[in-house]
N, C-alpha and C positions, 0 to 999 in steps of 0.2 A: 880377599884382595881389596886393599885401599885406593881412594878413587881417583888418585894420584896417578897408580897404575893404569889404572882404564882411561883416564884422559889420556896415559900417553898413547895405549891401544888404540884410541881413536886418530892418530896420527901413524897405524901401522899401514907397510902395505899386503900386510895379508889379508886379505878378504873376510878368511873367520875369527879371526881378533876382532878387525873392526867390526864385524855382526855383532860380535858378542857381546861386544863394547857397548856399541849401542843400543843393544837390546838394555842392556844392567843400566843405562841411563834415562832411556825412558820408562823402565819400569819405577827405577827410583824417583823422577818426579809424579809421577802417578801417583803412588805409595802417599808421600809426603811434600809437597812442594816446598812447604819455606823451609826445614828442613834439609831438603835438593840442594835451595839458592845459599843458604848457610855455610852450608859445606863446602859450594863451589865455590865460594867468596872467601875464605881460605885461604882456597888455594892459591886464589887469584894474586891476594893481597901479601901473598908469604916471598920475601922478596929472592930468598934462597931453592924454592920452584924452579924446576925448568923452564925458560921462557917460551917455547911452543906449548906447554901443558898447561901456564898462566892465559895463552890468546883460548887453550881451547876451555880453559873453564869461564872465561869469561863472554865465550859463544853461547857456552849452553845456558849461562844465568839470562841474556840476552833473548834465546828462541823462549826463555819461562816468562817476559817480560814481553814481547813485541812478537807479531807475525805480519806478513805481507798479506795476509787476507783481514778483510778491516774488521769484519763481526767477530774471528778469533783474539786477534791485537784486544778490541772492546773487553773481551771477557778476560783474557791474562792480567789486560790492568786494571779490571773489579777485581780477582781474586789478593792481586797487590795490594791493593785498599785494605783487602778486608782482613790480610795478616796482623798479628798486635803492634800498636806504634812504636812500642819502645826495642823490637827485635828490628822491625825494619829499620827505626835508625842507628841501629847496630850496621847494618850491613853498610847504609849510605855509607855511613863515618870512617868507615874500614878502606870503602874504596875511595873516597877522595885523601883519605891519607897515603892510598900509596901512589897516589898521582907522579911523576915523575920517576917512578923505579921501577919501571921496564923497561927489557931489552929489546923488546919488538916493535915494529910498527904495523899497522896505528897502533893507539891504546888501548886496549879491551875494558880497561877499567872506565876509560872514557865515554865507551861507549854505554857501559852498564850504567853510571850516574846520570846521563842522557835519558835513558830510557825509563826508568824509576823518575825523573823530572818531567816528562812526557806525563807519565799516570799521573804524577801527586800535584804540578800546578795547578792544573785547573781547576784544582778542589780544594785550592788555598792551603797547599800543605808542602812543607818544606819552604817557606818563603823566603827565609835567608841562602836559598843556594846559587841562585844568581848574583846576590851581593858578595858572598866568599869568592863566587870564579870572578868575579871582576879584580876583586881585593890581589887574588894570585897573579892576574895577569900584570894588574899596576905594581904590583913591590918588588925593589928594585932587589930585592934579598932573592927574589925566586930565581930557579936556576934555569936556564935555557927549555932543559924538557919539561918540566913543571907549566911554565910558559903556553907550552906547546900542546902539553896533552889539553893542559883548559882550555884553550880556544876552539879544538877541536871539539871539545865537551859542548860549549856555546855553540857551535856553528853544527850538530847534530841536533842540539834542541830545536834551534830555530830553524829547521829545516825542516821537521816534524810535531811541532808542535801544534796541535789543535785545541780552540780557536789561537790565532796570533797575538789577539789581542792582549791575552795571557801576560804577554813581554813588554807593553807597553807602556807600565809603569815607568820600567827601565831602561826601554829604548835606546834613552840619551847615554846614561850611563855603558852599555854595553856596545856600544857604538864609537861612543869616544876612546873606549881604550882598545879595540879593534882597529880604527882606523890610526890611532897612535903607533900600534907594531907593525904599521904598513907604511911610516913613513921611512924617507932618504936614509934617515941615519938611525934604522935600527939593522944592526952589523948583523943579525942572525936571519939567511935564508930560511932556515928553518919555523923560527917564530913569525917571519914576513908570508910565508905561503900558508902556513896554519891561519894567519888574519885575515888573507884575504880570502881564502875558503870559506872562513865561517864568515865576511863582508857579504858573502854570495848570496848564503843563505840565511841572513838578516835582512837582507834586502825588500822581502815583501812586507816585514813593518817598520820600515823608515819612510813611510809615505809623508807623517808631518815633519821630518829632517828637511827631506827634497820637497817640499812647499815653501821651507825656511830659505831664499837666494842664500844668504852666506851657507847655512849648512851645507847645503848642495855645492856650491862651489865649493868646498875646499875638498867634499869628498870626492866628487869628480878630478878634481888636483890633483890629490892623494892619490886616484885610480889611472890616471893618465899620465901620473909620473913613474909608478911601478909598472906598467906595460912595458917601461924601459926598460927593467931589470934584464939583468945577462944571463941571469938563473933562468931555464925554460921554464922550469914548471912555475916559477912564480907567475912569470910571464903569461904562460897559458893562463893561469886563477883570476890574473889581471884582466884579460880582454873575456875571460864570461864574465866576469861583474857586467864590464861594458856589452854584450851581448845581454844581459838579462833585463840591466838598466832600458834598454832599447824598448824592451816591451813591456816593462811596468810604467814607466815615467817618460816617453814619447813624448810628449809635451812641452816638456822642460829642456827639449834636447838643440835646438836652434841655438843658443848661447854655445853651444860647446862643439857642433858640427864643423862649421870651418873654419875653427881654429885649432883643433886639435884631434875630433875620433874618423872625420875622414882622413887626414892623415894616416892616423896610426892603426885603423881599415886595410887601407890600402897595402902599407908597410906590409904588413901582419900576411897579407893575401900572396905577398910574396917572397916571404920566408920558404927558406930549406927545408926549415922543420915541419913537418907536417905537423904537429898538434897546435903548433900556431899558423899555419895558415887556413886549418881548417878555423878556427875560429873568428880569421878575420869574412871567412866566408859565412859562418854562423851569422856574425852581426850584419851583413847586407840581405841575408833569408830573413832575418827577423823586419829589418827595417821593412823590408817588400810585402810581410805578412800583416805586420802592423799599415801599411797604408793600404793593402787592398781591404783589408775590414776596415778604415776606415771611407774606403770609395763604397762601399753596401750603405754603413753608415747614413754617406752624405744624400744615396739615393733613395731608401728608405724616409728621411727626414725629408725632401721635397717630395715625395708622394705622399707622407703625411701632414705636410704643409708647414713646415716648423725649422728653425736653423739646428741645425748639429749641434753636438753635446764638444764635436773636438772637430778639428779639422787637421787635414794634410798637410803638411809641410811641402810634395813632392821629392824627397829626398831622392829615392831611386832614380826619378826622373833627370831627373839633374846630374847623379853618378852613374846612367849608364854608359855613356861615350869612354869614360874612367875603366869603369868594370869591365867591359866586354872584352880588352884585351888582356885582363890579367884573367878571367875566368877561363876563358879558351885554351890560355896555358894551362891551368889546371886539368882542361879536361884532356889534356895532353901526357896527365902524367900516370900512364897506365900498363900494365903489365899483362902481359897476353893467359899467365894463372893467379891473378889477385883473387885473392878468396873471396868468394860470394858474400856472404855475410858481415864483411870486414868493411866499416864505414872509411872513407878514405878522400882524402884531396878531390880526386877524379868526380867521384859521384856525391860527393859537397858541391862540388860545382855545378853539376848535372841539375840538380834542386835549385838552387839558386837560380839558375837560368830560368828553370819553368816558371819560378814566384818573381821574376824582375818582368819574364814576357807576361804575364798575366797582369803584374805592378803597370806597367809599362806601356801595354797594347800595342800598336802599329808605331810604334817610338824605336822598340828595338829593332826593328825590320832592317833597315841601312846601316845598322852599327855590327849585323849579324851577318846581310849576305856574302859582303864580300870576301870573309872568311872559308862561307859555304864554298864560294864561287873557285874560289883556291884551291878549296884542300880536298873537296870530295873525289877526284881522283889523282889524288897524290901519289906517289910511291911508296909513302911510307905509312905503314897501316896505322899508326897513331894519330894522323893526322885526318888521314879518309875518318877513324872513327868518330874523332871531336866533332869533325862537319857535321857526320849523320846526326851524332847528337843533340847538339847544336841543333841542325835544321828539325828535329821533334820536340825539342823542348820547346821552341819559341812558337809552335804552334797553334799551342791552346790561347795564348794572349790578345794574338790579334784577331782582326775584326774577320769576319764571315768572306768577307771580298778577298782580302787580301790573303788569306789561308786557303782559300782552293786556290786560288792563283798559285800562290807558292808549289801547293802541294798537285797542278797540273803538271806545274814545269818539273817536279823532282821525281814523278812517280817512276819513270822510265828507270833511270838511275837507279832509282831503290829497288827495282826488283831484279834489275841483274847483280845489285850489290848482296842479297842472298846468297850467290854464288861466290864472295870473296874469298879469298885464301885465308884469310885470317880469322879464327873464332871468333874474337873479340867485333869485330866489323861485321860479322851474321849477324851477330847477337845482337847489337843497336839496332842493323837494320830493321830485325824482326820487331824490335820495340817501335821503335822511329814507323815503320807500316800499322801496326798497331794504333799509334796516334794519330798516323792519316787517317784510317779509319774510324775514331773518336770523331776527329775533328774538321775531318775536310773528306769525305766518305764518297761527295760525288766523282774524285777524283779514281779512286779505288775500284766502286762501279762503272767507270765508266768502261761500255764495250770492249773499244780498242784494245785496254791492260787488263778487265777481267780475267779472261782465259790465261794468260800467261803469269798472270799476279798467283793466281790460286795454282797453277804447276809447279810454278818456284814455292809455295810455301808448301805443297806437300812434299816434295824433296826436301825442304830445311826442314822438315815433319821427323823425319829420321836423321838428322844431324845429333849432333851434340846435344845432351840433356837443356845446355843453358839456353840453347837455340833456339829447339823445339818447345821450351816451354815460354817462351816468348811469341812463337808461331799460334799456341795456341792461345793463347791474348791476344792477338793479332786477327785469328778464324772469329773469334767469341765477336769480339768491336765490328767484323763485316759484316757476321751474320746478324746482329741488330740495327745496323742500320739497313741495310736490304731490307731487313724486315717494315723498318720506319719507314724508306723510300714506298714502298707496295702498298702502304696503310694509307696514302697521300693526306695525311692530316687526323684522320680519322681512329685514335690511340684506342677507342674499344672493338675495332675492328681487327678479324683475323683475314688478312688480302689471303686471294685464292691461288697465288701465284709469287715467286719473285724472281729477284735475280742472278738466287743461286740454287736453285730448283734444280738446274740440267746437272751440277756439281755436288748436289746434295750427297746423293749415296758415297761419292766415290770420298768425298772431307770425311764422313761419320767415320767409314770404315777405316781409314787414315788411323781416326784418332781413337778410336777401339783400339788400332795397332799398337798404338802408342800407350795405352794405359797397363801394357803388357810386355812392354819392355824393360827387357831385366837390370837397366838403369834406369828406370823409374821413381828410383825413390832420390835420385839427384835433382839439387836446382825442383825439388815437390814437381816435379814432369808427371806424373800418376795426376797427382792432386788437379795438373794443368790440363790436364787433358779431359778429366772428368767434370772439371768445371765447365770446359769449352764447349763438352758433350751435351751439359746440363741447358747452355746460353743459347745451343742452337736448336734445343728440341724447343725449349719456353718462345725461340723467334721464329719457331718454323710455321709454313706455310700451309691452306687447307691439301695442296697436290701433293704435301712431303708426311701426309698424317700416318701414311702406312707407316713410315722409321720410329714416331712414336709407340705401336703396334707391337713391331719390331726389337723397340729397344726393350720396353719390359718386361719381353721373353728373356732377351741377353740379358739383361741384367738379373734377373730373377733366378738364372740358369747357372750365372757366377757367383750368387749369392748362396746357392744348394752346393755349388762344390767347395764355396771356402767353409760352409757350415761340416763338409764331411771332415771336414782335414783336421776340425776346433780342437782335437784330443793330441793331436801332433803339434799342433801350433802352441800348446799350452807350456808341453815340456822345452817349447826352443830356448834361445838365449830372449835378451827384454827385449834387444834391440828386431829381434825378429817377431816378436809379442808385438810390439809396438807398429810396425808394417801392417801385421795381421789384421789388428784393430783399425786402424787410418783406413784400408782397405773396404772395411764393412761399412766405416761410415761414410765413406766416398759413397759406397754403392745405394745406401740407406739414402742419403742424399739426392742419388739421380732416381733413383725410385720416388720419392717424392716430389722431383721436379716433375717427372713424365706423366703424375698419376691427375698433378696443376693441369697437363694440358690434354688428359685424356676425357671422352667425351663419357658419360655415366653409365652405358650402357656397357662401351667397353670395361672401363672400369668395376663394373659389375660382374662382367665375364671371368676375370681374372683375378677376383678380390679373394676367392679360396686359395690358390695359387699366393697372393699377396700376402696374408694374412699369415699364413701355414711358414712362410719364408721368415717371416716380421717375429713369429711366436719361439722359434726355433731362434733365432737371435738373441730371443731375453732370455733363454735357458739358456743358450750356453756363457752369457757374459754377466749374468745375474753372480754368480761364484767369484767371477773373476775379477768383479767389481770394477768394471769399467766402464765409466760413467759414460766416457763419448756415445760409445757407440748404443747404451740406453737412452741418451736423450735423442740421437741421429731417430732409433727406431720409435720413438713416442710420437716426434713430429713427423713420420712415413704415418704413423696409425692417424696422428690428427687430419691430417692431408685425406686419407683414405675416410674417414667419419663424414670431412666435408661432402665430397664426391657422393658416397652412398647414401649421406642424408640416414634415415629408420634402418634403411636395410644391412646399416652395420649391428643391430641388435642379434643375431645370430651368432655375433662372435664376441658378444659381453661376456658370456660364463667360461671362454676358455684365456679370455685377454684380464678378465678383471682382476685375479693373481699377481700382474705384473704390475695393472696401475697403481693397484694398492702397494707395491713395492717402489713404487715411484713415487708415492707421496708422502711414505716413510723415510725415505732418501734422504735426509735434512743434513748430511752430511755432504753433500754431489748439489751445490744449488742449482746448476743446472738441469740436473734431471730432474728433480722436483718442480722446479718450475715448468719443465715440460708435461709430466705429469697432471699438472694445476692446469695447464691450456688443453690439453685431451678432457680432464673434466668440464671445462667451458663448453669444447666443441662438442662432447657427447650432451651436453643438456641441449645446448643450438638444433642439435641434427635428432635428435630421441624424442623430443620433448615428455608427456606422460610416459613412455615408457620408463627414464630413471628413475620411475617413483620405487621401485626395487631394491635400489642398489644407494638411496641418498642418506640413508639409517649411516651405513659404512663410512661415504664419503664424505659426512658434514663430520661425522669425529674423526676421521684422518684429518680434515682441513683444519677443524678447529687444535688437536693437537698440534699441529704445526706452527700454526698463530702463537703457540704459548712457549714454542720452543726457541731461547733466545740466541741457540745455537745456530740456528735456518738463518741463513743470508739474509738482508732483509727484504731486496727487490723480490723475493717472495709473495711476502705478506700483501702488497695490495692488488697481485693476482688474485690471489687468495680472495681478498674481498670484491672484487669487482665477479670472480665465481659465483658467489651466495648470488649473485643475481642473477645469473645465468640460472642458476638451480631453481630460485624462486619463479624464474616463466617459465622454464620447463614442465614444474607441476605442479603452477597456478594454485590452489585452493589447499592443495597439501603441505603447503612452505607454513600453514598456520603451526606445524607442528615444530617448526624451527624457528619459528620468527623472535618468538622473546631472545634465545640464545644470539642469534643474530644480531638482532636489535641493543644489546647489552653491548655486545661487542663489538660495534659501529658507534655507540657511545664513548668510549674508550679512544677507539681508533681516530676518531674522527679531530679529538681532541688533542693530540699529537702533537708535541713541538722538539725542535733541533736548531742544532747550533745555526744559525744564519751569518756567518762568515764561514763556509765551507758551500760551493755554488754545488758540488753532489748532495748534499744535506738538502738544501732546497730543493729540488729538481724527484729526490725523493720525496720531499712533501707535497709535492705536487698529486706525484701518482698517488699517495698513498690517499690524498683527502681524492683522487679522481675514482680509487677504487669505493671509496667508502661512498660516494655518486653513484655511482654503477648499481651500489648493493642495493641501496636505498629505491632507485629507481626501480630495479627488477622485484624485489619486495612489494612496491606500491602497487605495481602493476599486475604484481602474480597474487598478488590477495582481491585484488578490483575482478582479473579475469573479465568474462565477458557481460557482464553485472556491474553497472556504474554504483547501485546500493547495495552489493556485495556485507555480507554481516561480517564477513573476515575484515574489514576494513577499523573494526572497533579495534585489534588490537595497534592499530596504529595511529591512532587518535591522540594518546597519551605522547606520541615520541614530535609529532609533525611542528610544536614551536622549536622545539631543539633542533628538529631538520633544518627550519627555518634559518636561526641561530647561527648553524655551522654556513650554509649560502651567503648569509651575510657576513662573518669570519672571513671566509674566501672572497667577496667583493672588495672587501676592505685588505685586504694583501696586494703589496703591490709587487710580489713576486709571483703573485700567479700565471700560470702561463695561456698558452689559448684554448686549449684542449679543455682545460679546469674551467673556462669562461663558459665555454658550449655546453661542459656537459650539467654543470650547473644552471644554466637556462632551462636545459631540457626537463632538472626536476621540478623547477618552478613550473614549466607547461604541464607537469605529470599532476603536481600540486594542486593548482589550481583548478586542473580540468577535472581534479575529482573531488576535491572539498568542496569547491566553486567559493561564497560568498563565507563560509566557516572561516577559509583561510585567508580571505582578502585584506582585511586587517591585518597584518601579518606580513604578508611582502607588498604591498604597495606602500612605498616607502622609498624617499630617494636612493636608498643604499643597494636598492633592488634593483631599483631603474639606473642608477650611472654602470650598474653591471650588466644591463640591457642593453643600456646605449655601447658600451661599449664593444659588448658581442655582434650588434649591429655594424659595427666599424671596420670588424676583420676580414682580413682577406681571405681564410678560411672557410669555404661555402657551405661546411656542418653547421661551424660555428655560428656561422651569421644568422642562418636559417631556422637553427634552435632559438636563434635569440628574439628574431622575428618572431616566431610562433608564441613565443611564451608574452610578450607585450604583447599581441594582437588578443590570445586569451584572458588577459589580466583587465585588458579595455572591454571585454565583451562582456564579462564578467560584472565591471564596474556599471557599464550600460544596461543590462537586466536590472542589475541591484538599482538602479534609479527609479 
């Protein structure tokens, strides 16, 4: 069978064509990848192809080029590299020659020269291929789809390209003939929404265009004259530019506000068509999220004593008198079965409102009530809902005073409004009570409406799935703040009483019902209930400890009977697989919440019981390779280490099987990363005891390290482990310490791109893990012996520890966490070289990272940072 064939089988609807299909095509890229892409590009490029059999080979050249998970995407386009140059620009050349000879849309071929430019710019290769797509788009010879497919080419690179900078040669270039097929008089709708898509996503490197006044003006010109267009979808393409512009270049936005993008805001908010009005709604969510960061900002900067990097316009403030009545209408435009899931006019608006009352504070209050004052008991249920909504959204924004006021006077209203006729009008309310309770709690508590508040919501408890799981977001927010009320200031205290004590039993049991209703898996009702279950055992009370007690029989008791069924559940259909599983890890879940607030003893009573549940889990979903509910039961066992502290040693030789299948997991980053934190907590809670089992677990962790498959937010668990391991058993880490040590040299030296703010953020942890190690090494070789002979092996490493501290000083992307725990090795330092290593960090570079740890508001932070100066002084002072 030629592969012709099987692309079209991958368009059948027979179930075992398509298996088969795509079994013969991932077999074949396995087999031979360039090869695979060879052949598929063929097809792609053969203009006499079927056009669904050209989109599907040019999906599969595409899944061999790129994936949604960033560490696979990394290795597809190493392996692209490393094909021979001269076959891969075989293939390039094939498919921009058949740019414009398809019949589909998009272009597949587009998308493949995109993605192959993804891998090869950044490595200086292929350089001429932004200058041909421009060349295409500027010649007046090229023909309308030619046009078309390359802009879209353009506006996928630059959408995905890492780093941006990549494109900034040509910036100018790729800009100027973009925004030229976006102007009045280019006659092809088609060419005009292809430019302004890829406008979109060029946008985050034209920061020196829009620095340039003319640049920026004309392309704001160019953008606020196509918002006009008649064409929707242009139209839509048109107002995100201006929605994205909103929040990249905010700055620069005062010139063009009232003259022309409040207008064409507002317009836009009142369009027919929902895809533009949602977007006029976008650009005022954006405006309101861009000024409430910068009101953090500007108070941030006067607590640190310094002006602001940018300041406020108050845009929002200014347009809410504007906005308010056109949002209302929107949140009016609502169907009593709009799909949950389905983003829509109504609930654009619904946002919007919460980020203008938040933008806004006690501003919107008068521009809101009277609306409330109107419609919340209107006749017609659209209107009653917008009120409710309306009066929850604007609740978070305003100030402390004026939120329980509001929410004194509305509570009455909202709990007979539970009882509406209309789903849609339950279902806010139960949201809109919910927020009372976030945000205005005393009003919810208070006597009077207690008792009747919590009748009506266990009635809307068995309503409609979308009700009830609103109800239970609504139970979750009282029962924490009851619990904060009872604590009267006091957050590490457990109060021995509250104010839903007398109702406790009869809500749990409510919402056990509820986790057990056979529409359950609507509107995640299961999921809502078990969360809610989870919020109020973690807020409950010392007189409500029995339900704790209680619940991890129950749960323990549902966990044995879904464990019997696991051979039936295996042969259902996925979608019943899939229930099954969610199920276990719900439960996995609330067993770890309950075990946080069970007291050690109990917890001890029950840890055979716990355990035997927990063990019986990884056998049967070990096969079935399901990662959820492995990682659900790693973190029940972590949880459960803490609580037992030693006394979970009884249960290493029948658990240890599974960790070790957990830390081979490099496929599932999550469960290896769970894995990697049970190893933490077993060194924390065992100490000498893992001296057993650490032969096993440093080559499991070290293979992981070397495997460039593993996620990477792996890797500086992993290191910040070796430390755990090393205080666990002190004088024995001698036997690891060089392998360690080797590779904290390595690690520690690490660099990544710094235009991408995850890259950083990963360099943080990872230089925080390679702290951790270092710290837990120095200190598990010291033990309780300040001249400890273990300590020679670390003599030779401690100027390069040095080294790296001051690396980190000198970054000015470090974060605070990297400040503190870096202080803390300096105190580790110092306090065991003493006068060896004083030369060495006493050095400004040491000290403005002192001073600065000093400075934070972080009380680890500060406190390490104190300590380690007051050592380095003490230190200086003997040595005198």
């Amino acid at each position: 069978m030629d592969l012709l064939q099987i692309l079209q089988k991958t368009l059948s609807p027979d179930k075992n064509e398509l298996v088969c299909a795509q079994q013969f095509l991932e077999e074949a890229a396995k087999s031979n990848p360039l090869e695979f892409i060879k052949s598929l590009t063929d097809v792609l490029t053969n203009p006499t192809n079927p056009g669904p059999c050209r989109v599907a080979a040019g999906l599969q050249i595409k899944n061999q080029l790129t994936s949604k998970d960033p560490d696979t995407k990394r290795l597809y386009q190493q392996r692209w590299l490393s094909f021979p140059a001269e076959q891969r620009n075989v293939i390039k050349q094939n498919c921009l020659s058949c740019f414009g000879t398809e019949t589909e849309r998009p272009s597949a071929a587009a998308q493949v020269v995109a993605y192959v430019a993804i891998a090869e710019l950044p490595h200086d290769q292929w350089p001429e291929l932004m200058r041909i797509l421009v060349s295409n788009v500027a010649n007046t010879n090229s023909t309308e789809m030619i046009k078309v497919v390359t802009l879209e080419t353009i506006g996928y690179i630059c959408l995905e390209i890492e780093p941006i900078e990549v494109l900034a040669a040509r910036s100018n270039e790729i800009l100027t003939v973009i925004v030229h097929c976006m102007r009045r008089d280019e006659t092809s709708d088609r060419v005009k929404l292809a430019a302004t898509n890829a406008l979109q996503n060029s946008l985050e490197f034209s920061k020196s265009n829009f620095n340039n006044d003319n640049e920026r003006h004309y392309i704001m010109q160019v953008i606020c004259e196509t918002t006009q267009s008649t064409n929707v979808q242009v139209r839509v393409a048109a107002l995100q530019c201006l929605v994205k512009i909103m929040s990249l270049y905010y700055e620069f936005m005062e010139h063009y506000m009232a003259p022309a993008l409040f207008a064409i805001s507002m317009e836009a908010i009142k369009s027919d068509v929902d895809e533009i009005a949602l977007q006029g709604i976008e650009f005022w969510s954006n405006v309101c999220e861009e000024e409430i960061d910068l009101s953090i900002e500007l108070s941030e900067a006067a607590e640190e004593g310094h002006p602001p990097a940018r300041l406020s316009m108050y845009y929002a403030k200014g347009a809410v008198q504007y906005l308010m009545p056109l949002l209302t209408q929107c949140l009016m435009k609502q169907e009593e079965h709009d799909d949950e899931d389905e983003w829509n006019v109504n609930k654009a608006a619904g946002v919007c409102l919460m980020l203008l009352a938040t933008c806004c504070e006690d501003t919107i209050i008068p521009h809101a009530l009277p609306f409330i004052q109107e419609n919340i008991k209107h006749t017609d249920w659209r209107r009653r809902d917008a009120a409710v909504m309306l009066f929850g959204s604007i609740l978070e924004g305003a100030d402390t005073k004026s939120t329980k006021s509001l929410a004194e006077t509305a509570i009455g209203a909202l709990i007979s409004m539970l009882s509406d006729s209309s789903v849609v009008v339950r279902d806010t309310t139960a949201w809109t009570i919910g927020r009372v309770c976030e945000n205005a709690s005393a009003a919810a508590l208070n006597p009077q409406y207690l008792p009747t508040l919590l009748q009506e919501l266990m009635k809307a408890l068995t309503m409609e799935p979308r009700v009830a799981t609103n109800v239970c977001w609504a139970l979750s927010s009282l029962g924490q703040a009851a619990y904060e009320e009872a604590q009267l200031g006091d957050t590490s205290k457990t109060p021995d009483t509250y104010a839903l004590t007398p109702y406790f039993e009869s809500i749990i049991t409510k919402l056990l019902e509820a986790t057990e209703r056979h529409d359950g898996m609507q509107s995640n009702l299961r999921g809502a209930a078990y969360e809610a279950l989870m919020e109020l055992m973690k807020n409950s009370p010392t007189d409500c400890y029995a339900w704790v007690q209680q619940m991890t029989m129950i749960v323990l008791q549902r966990i044995q009977s879904i464990l019997e069924v696991s051979q039936i559940a295996m042969s259902a259909s996925q979608q019943e697989k899939n229930a099954f599983f969610d199920l276990q890890c719900l439960l996995c879940a609330t067993l770890t919440s309950l075990l946080r607030k069970m007291t050690p003893a109990d917890a001890l009573q029950a840890s055979d019981l716990i355990m035997t549940a927990l063990l019986q889990m990884f056998k049967t979903t070990v096969g079935a390779k399901e990662s959820g509910v492995q990682e659900d039961a790693l973190m029940a066992v972590s949880t459960l280490i803490e609580v037992l502290g030693g006394g979970f040693l009884k249960y290493m030789e029948s658990f240890r099987p599974f960790l070790v299948l957990g830390l081979q997991n490099h496929q599932e980053t999550q469960v290896c990363l769970a894995a990697v934190g049970v190893c933490a907590d077993l060194c924390r809670s065992m100490g000498m005891d893992m001296l057993p089992y650490c032969d096993e677990i440093m080559t499991l962790l070290l293979e992981a390290l070397n495997d460039p498959a593993l996620g990477r937010n792996v890797k500086p668990q992993i290191l910040s482990a070796f430390g755990d391991i090393a205080l666990a058993i002190g004088p024995g880490i001698q036997k690891y310490a060089e392998v360690m040590l080797t590779t904290l040299s390595t690690a520690s030296t690490a660099q990544v791109d710094r235009t991408d703010f995850e890259n950083i953020e990963y360099l943080n942890d990872l230089r925080n893990g390679c702290l951790d190690a270092y710290t837990g090494i120095l200190q598990g070789l010291k033990g309780e012996n300040p001249n400890s002979s273990g300590l020679h092996i670390l003599h030779p490493h401690v100027e390069f520890m040095v080294r790296f501290i001051m690396s980190i000083a000198q970054d000015n992307e470090k974060n605070d966490s990297l400040i503190g725990t870096a202080a803390g090795l300096v105190f580790d330092l110092v306090t065991t070289f003493s006068t060896d290593v004083l030369p060495l960090v006493d050095n400004e570079i040491i000290s403005d990272l002192l001073t600065e740890g000093r400075r934070s508001r972080v009380p680890k932070t500060k406190s390490m940072a104190v300590y380690a100066t007051k050592e380095i002084r003490r230190v200086k002072n003997v040595n005198c």
